[in-house]
C-alpha positions in Angstrom: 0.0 0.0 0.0 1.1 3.3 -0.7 2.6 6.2 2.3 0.0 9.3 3.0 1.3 12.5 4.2 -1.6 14.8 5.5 -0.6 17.9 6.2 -2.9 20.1 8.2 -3.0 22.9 10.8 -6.6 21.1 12.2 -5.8 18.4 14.0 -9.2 17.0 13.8 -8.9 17.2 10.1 -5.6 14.8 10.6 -7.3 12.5 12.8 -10.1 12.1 10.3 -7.9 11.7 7.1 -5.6 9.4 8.9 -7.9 6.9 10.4 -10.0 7.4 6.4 -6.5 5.9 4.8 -5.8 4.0 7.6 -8.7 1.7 7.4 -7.9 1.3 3.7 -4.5 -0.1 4.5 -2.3 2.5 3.9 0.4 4.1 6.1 0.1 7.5 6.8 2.2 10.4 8.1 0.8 13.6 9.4 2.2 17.0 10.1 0.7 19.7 11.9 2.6 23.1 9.8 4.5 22.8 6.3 7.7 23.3 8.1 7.3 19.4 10.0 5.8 18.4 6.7 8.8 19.3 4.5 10.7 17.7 7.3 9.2 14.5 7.2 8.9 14.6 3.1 12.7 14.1 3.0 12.4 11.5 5.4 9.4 9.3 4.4 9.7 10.1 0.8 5.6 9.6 0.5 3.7 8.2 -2.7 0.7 11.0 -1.7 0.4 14.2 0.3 -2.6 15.9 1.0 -1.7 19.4 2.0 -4.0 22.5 3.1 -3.4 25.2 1.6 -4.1 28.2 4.4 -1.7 27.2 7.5 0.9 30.0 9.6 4.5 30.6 9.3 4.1 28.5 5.3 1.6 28.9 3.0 0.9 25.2 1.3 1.3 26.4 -1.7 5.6 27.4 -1.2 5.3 23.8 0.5 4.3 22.5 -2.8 7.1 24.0 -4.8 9.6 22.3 -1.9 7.8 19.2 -2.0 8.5 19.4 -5.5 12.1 20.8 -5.4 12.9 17.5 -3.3 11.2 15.5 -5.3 9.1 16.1 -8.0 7.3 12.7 -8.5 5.1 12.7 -5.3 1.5 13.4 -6.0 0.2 16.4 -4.3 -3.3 17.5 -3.4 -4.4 20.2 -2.5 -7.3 21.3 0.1 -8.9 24.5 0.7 -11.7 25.7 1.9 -11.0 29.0 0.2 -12.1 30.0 -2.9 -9.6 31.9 -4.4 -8.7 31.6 -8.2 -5.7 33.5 -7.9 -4.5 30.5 -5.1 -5.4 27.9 -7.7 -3.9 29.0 -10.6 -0.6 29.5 -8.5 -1.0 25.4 -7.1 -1.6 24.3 -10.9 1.2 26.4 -12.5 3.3 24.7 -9.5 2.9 21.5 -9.8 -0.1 20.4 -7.9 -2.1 17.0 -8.8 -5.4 18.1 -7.6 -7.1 20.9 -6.2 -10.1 20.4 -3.4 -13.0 22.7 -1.6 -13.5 26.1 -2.1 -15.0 25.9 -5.4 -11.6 24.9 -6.8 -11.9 21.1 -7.5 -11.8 19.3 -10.9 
């Protein structure tokens, strides 16, 4: 099964996600800021990561473009309950897999 990174400044939103993936087999990895996120990236090297997009001290989208600097293969998705084209347009142009909420999705 593949590794899930959740990345998330609400911790109920990790708990959810990672008990969802979980109980589907997979392992998963959760961060509470971009900063422990980009940490763990390097050291987990996941297949996935679901990222929000709005957290403090790094927005999710300048985690993308790390996530992708360290390696651009992992799949990224984005979450948001923002809707701000502006926000999506800079994910897509930077690499992002999918975009979710906000009125953003595929």
């Amino acid at each position: 099964m593949a590794t899930i990174m959740v990345v998330d400044d609400n911790a109920d939103m990790l708990d959810l996600l990672s008990h969802f993936f979980e109980t589907k087999g997979h392992r998963v990895v959760t961060a509470l800021d971009a900063e422990v996120g980009l940490k763990k990236v390097k050291a987990d090297r996941p297949d996935l990561i679901l990222m929000d997009i709005m957290m403090p001290r790094m927005h999710g989208v300048e985690a993308l473009r790390q996530v992708k600097a360290i390696d651009p293969s992992i799949k990224v998705i984005m979450i948001t309950a923002v809707d701000d084209k502006d926000i999506a347009e800079e994910a897509l142009s930077s690499g992002v897999t999918t975009m979710l909420g906000g009125g953003t999705g595929p």
